[in-house]
C-alpha positions as CSV (number, residue, x, y, z in Angstrom):
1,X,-1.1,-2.1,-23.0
2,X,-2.2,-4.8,-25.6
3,X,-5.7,-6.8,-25.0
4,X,-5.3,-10.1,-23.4
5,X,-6.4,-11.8,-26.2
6,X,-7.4,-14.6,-24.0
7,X,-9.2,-12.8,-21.4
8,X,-11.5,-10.0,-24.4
9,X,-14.9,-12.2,-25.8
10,X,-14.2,-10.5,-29.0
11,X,-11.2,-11.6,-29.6
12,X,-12.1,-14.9,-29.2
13,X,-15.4,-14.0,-30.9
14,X,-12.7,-13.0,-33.7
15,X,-10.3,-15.8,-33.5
16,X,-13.3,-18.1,-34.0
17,X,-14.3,-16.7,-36.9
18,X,-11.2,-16.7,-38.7
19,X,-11.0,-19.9,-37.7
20,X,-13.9,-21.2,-39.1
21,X,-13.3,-19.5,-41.9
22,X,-10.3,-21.9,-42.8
23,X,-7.2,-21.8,-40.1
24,X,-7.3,-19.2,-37.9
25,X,-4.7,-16.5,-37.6
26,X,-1.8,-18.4,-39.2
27,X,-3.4,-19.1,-42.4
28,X,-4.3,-16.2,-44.6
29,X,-5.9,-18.4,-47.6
30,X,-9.5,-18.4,-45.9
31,X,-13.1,-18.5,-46.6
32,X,-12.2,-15.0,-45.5
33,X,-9.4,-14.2,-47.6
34,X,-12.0,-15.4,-50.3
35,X,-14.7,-13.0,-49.4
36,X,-12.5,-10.4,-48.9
37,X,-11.2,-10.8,-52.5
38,X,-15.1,-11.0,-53.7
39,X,-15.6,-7.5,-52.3
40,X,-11.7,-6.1,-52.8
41,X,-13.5,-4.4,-56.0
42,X,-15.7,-2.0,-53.7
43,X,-13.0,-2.5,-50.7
44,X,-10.2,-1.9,-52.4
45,X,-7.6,1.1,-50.9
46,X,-6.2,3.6,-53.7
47,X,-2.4,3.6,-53.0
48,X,-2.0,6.7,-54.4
49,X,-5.9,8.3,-53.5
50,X,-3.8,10.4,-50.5
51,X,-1.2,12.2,-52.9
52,X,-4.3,13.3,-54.8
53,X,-6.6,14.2,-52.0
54,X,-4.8,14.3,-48.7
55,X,-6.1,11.9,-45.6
56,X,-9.7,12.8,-46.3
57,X,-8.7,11.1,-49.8
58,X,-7.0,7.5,-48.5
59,X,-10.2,5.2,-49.9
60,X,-13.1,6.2,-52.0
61,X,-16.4,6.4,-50.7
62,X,-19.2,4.4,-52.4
63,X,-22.9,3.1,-52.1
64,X,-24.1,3.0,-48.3
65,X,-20.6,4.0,-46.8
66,X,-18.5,1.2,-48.2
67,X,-15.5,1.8,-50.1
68,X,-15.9,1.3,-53.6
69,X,-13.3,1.0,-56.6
70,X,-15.3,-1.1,-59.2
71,X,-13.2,-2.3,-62.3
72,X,-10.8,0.9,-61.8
73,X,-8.0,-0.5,-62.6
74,X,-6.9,-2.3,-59.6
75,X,-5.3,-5.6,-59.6
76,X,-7.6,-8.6,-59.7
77,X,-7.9,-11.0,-57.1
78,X,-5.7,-14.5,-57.8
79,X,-7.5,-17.4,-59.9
80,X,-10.0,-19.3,-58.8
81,X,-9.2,-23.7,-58.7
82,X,-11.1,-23.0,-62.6
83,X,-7.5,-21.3,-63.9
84,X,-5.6,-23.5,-61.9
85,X,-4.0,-25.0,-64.9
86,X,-3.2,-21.6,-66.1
87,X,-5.4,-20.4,-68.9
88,X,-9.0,-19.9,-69.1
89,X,-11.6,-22.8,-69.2
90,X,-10.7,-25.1,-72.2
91,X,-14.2,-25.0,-73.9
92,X,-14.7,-21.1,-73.1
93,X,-14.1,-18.8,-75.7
94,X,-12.5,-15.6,-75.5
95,X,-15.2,-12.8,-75.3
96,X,-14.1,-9.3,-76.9
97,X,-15.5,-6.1,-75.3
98,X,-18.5,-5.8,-78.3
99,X,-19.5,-9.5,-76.9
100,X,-19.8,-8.4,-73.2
101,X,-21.9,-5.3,-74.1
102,X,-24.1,-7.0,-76.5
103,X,-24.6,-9.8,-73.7
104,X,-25.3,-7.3,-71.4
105,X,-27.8,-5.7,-74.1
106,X,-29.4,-8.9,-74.5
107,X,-30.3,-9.3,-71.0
108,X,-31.9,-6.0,-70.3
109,X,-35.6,-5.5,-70.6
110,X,-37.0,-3.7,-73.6
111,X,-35.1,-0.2,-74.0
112,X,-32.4,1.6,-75.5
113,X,-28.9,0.9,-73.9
114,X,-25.7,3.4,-75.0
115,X,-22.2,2.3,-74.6
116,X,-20.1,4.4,-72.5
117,X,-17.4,1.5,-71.8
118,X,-16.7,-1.9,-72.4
119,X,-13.9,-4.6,-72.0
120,X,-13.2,-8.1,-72.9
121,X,-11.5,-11.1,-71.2
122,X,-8.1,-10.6,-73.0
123,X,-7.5,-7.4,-71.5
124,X,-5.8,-6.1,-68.5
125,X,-8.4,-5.2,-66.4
126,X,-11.6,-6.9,-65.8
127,X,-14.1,-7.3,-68.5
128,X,-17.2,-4.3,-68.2
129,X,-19.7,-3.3,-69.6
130,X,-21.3,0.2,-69.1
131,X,-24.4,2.2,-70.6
132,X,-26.8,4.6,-70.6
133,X,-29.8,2.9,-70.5
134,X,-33.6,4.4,-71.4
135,X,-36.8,2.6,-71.2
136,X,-38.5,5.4,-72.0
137,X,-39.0,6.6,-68.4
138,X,-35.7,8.4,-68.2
139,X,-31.6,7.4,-68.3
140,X,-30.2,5.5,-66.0
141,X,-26.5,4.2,-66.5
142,X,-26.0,0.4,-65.7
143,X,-23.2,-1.2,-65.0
144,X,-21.8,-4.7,-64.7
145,X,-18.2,-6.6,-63.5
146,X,-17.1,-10.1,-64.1
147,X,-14.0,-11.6,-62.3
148,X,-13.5,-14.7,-60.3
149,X,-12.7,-15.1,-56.7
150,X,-10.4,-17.9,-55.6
151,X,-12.1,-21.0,-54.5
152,X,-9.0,-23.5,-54.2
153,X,-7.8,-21.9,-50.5
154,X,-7.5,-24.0,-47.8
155,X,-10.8,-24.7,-46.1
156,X,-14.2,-24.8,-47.7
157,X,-15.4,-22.1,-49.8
158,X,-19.1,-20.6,-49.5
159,X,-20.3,-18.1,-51.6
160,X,-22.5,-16.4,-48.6
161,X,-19.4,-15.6,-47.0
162,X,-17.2,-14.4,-50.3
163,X,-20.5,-12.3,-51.5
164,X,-20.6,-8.4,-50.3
165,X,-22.8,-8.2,-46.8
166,X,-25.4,-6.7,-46.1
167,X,-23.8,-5.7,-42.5
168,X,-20.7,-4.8,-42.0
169,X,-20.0,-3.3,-38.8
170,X,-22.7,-0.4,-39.2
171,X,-20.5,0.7,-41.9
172,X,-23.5,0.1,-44.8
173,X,-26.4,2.4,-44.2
174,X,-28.7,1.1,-47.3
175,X,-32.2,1.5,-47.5
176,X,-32.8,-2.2,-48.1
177,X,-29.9,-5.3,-48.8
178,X,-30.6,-8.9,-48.9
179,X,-28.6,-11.7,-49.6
180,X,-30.3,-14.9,-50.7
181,X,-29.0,-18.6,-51.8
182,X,-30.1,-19.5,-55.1
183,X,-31.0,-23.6,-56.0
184,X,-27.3,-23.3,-57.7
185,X,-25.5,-22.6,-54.5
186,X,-24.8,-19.2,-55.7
187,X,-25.1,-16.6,-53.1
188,X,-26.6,-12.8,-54.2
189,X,-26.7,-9.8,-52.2
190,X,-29.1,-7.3,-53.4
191,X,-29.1,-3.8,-52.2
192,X,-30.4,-0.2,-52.8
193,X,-29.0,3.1,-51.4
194,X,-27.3,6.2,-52.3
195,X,-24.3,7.5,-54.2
196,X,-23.3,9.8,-51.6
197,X,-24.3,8.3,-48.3
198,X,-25.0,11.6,-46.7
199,X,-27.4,11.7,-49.5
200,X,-26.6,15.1,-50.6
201,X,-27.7,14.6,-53.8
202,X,-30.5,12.5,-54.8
203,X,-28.9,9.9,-57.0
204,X,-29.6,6.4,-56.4
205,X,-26.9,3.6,-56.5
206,X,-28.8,0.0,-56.5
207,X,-26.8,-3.1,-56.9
208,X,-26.6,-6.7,-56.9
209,X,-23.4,-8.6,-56.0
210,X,-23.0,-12.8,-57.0
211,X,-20.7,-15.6,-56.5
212,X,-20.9,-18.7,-57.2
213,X,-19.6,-22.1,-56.1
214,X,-17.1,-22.3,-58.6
215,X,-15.9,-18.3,-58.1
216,X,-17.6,-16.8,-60.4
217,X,-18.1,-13.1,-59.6
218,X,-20.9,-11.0,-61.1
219,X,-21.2,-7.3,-59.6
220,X,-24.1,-5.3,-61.4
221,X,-25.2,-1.6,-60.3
222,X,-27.3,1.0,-61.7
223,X,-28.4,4.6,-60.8
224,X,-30.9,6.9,-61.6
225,X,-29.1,9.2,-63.9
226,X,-26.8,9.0,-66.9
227,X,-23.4,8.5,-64.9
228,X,-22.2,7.8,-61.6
229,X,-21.2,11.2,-60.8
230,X,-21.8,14.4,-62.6
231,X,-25.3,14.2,-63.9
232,X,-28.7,15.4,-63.2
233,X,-31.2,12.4,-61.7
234,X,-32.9,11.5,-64.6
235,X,-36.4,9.5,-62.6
236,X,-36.7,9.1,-59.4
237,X,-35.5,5.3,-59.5
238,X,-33.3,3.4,-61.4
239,X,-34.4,1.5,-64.1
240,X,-34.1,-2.1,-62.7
241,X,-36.0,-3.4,-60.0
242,X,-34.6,-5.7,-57.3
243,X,-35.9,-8.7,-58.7
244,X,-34.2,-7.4,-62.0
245,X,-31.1,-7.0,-60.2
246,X,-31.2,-10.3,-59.2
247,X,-32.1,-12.4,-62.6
248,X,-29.2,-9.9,-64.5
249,X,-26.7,-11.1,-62.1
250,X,-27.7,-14.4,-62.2
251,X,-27.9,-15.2,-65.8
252,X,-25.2,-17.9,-66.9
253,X,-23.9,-15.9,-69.9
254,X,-22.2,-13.4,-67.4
255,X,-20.7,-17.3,-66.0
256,X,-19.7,-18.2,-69.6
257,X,-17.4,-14.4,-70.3
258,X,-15.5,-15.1,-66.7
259,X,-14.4,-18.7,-67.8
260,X,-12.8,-17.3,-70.6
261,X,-10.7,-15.0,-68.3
262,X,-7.0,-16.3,-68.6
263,X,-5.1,-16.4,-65.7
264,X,-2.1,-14.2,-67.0
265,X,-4.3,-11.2,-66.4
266,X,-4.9,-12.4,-62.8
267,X,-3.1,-10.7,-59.8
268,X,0.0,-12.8,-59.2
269,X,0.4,-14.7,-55.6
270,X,2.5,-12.6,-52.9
271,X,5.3,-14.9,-53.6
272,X,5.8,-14.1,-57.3
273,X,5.3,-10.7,-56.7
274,X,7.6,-10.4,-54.0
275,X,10.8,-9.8,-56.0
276,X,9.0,-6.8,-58.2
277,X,7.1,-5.4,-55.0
278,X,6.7,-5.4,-51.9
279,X,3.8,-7.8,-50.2
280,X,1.0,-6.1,-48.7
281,X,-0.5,-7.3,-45.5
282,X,-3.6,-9.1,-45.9
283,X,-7.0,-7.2,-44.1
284,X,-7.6,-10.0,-41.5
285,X,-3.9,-9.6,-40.5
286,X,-4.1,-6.2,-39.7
287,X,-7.6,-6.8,-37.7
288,X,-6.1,-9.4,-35.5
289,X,-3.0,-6.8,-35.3
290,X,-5.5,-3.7,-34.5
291,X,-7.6,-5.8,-32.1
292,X,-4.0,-6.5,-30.4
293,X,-2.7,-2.8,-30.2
294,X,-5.7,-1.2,-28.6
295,X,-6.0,-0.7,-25.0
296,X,-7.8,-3.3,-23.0
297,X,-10.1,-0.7,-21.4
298,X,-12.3,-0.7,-24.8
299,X,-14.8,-3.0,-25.5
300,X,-14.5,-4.5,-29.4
301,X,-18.1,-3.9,-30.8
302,X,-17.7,-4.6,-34.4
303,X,-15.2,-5.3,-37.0
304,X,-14.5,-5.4,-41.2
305,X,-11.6,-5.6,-43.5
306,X,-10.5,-5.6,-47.3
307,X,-8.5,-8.2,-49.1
308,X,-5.5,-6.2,-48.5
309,X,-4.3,-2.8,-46.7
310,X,-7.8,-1.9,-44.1
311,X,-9.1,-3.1,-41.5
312,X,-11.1,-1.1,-39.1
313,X,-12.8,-1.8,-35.3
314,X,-15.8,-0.3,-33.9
315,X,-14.7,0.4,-29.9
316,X,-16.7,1.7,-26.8
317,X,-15.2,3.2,-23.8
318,X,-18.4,3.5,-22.0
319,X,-19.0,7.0,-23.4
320,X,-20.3,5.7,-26.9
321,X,-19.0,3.8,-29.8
322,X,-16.1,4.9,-32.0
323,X,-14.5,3.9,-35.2
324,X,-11.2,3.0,-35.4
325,X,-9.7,2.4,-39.1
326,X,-5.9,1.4,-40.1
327,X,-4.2,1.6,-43.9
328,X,-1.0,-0.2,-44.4
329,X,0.5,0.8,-47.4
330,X,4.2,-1.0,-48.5
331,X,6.4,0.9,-51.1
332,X,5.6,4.4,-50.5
333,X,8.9,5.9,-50.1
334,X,8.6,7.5,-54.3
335,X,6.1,9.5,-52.3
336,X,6.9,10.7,-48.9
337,X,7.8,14.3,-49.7
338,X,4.4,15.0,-51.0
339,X,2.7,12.7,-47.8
340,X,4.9,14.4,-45.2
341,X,5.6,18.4,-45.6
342,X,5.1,21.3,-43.4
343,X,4.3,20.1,-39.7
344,X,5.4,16.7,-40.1
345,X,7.9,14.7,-37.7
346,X,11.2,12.9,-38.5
347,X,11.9,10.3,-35.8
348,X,15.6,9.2,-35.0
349,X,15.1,5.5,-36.8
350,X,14.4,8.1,-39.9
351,X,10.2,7.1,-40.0
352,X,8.0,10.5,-40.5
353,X,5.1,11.1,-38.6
354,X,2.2,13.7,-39.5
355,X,-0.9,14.5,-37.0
356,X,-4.0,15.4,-38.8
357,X,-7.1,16.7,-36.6
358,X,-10.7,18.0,-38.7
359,X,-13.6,17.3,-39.8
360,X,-14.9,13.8,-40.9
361,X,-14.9,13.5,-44.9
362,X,-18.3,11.8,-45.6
363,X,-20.7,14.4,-44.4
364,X,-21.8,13.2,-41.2
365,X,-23.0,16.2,-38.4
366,X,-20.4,17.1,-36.4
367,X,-18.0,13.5,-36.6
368,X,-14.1,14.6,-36.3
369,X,-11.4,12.6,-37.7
370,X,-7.9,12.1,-35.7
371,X,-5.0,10.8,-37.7
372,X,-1.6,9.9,-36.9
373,X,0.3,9.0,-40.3
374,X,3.5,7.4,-39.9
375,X,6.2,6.1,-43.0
376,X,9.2,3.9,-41.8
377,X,12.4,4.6,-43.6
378,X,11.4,1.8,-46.0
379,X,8.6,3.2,-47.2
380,X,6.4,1.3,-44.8
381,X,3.0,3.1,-44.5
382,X,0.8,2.8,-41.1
383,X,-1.9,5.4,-41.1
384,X,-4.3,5.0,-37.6
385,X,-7.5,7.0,-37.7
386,X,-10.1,7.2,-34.8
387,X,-13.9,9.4,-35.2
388,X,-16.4,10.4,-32.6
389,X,-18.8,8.0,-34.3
390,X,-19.3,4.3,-35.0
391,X,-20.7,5.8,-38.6
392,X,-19.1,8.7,-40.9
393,X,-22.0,9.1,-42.9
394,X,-24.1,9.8,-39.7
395,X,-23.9,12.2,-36.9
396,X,-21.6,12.3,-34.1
397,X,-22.5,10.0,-31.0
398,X,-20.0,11.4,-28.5
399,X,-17.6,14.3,-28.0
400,X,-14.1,12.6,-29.4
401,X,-12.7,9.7,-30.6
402,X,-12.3,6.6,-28.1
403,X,-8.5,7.0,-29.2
404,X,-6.6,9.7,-28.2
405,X,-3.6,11.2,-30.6
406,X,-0.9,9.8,-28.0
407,X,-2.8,6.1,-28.6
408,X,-3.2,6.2,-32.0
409,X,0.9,7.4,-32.1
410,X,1.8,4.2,-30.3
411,X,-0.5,2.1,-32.4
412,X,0.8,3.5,-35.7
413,X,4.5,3.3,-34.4
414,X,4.5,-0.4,-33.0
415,X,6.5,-2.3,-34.8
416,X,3.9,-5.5,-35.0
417,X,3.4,-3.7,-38.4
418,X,7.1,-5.1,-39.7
419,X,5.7,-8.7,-39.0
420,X,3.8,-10.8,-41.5
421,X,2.3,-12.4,-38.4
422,X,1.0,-11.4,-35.0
């Protein structure tokens, strides 16, 4: 039976907040739609990540547990008030992918930096700038993003709220993250932790994430090795201290290159989309839809989403704490033979179901993963999964999930998931 969403103090812990944030449930252009488009980049769900990789493969895994998909090719979020008008600042000039590299040279300390990659403002995707960079005690590749995050939404905007947290549900796990205001108004979150958050190799992924009043949106990591993935640990810290972090993400050039971003390579709004494909459901959407589905009986602990397509809920039955995640994908009918094969179901209404029980995919001891994955004969995709842990990337607190498969079934099949709204 649904939670009495009048009756559950986290729903109305949750209502609130979403209210504050700028309208409550009935107005997804938010404070938090805002920071949910700040950290779409690292939040972002792979549409296609499960035909590659299976369940286990849905989101990508990055620094501290989060999901990450920097500058990989995913839509950027919609212009901030600056592009209102439709092309980029009038007095900013276009930077090419050389300009964004040399800025990014200029702003290191002493050293040698290596391109690997590099884009400007007039291309598709984000401009970037990434290197190899040596300061004589060892490689380590550096990395930084510019986009904008929208600003002209319907309530006030704050940059503490749009920047990535430093807690998010118990989801994180960094050694250290701090977010601070700067005199500007800006708000930076600076963090250190892992590539792999079960730590299962040594390499280091340290960051620093800004927005500023205006929308500006600065995301800079570095590791201590010559790639992301793939390469040997070079030192036993990356290059750049926190403090470093902090002035590099901060530094107004990087505000100057995200001006000059024209609009036409923003993401267009749902409504202009909506004849080429279909919407997808915003994250805080599918929270308050999640929070509504699961049985009354468990206590709502903690809660995230992304700009679009995830939203998850930490639950407690009274036998520990258990994470409950849901993907909504639209579209996905080009792709149901290869989602739904061997073992899977075919309901009357024509929607497919497939059950998936195993092992947890980040590396945490003994955490199991239940998943019911459901496709509506329009290619609607609801994907419900519940662990034996608030935490993949650490051990098992309990037994089971929270959920069983019959619960997550009835979650995944309710049709609250055809609705825009509640």
């Amino acid at each position: 039976m649904p939670v009495d969403q009048h009756s559950d103090p986290f729903e109305e812990q949750l209502s609130a907040a979403l209210h504050e944030a700028g309208g409550a449930f009935d107005h997804p252009g938010s404070a938090l739609a805002a920071a949910g488009q700040a950290r779409g980049h690292r939040l972002r769900l792979r549409r296609r990540a499960a035909v590659a990789g299976g369940v286990a493969g849905l989101a990508l895994v990055g620094v501290g547990g989060t999901l990450l998909a920097p500058w990989d090719g995913s839509p950027a979020p919609n212009p901030s008030s600056l592009a209102a008008s439709g092309r980029a600042s009038a007095s900013a000039k276009p930077a090419s992918a050389d300009d964004v590299f040399r800025t990014l040279r200029k702003l290191l300390p002493k050293g040698r930096l290596t391109k690997t990659e590099a884009r400007g403002t007039n291309e598709d995707l984000p401009p970037l700038a990434l290197g190899v960079f040596d300061d004589g005690k060892g490689e380590g590749a550096v990395s930084v993003g510019l986009d904008r995050v929208r600003t002209d939404a319907p309530g006030k905007f704050d940059p503490v709220t749009a920047v990535m947290p430093c807690s998010d549900g118990g989801q994180t796990g960094f050694d250290s993250c701090r977010t601070d205001v700067l005199p500007d108004g800006s708000a930076v979150t600076v963090y250190q932790g892992y590539e792999y958050p079960d730590r299962r190799e040594d390499t280091k992924a340290w960051g620093a994430d800004l927005v500023t009043p205006a929308g500006h949106h600065v995301s800079v990591i570095e590791w201590n090795a010559a790639a992301e993935k793939g390469k040997p640990v070079t030192r036993p810290e990356p290059p750049l201290s926190t403090a470093q972090l902090r002035t590099l993400a901060a530094a107004p050039e990087w505000r100057r290159i995200v001006d000059a971003i024209p609009r036409e390579r923003q993401k267009p709004s749902a409504a202009a989309s909506a004849s080429t494909r279909p919407a997808e459901m915003a994250g805080w959407v599918i929270l308050r839809k999640l929070s509504l589905l699961l049985p009354d009986s468990l206590k709502r602990v903690s809660y995230g989403s992304q700009e679009t397509g995830f939203g998850y809920m930490v639950v407690d039955d009274g036998k520990g704490r258990s994470l409950v995640q849901v993907n909504v994908q639209p579209g996905m009918s080009d792709v149901a033979d290869e989602l739904y094969g061997e073992g899977s179901e075919t309901l009357k209404d024509g929607t497919r179901v497939a059950v998936h029980q195993g092992p947890g995919e980040k590396g945490g001891a003994g955490v199991v993963m239940w998943t019911v994955d459901t496709m509506r004969k329009d290619g609607l995709r609801v994907v419900v999964s519940a662990f034996n842990t608030a935490d993949q990337n650490k051990a098992a607190t309990r037994a089971e999930p929270a959920l069983t498969i019959k619960q997550l079934r009835t979650i995944a099949l309710s049709p609250r998931w055809r609705s825009a709204v509640d």
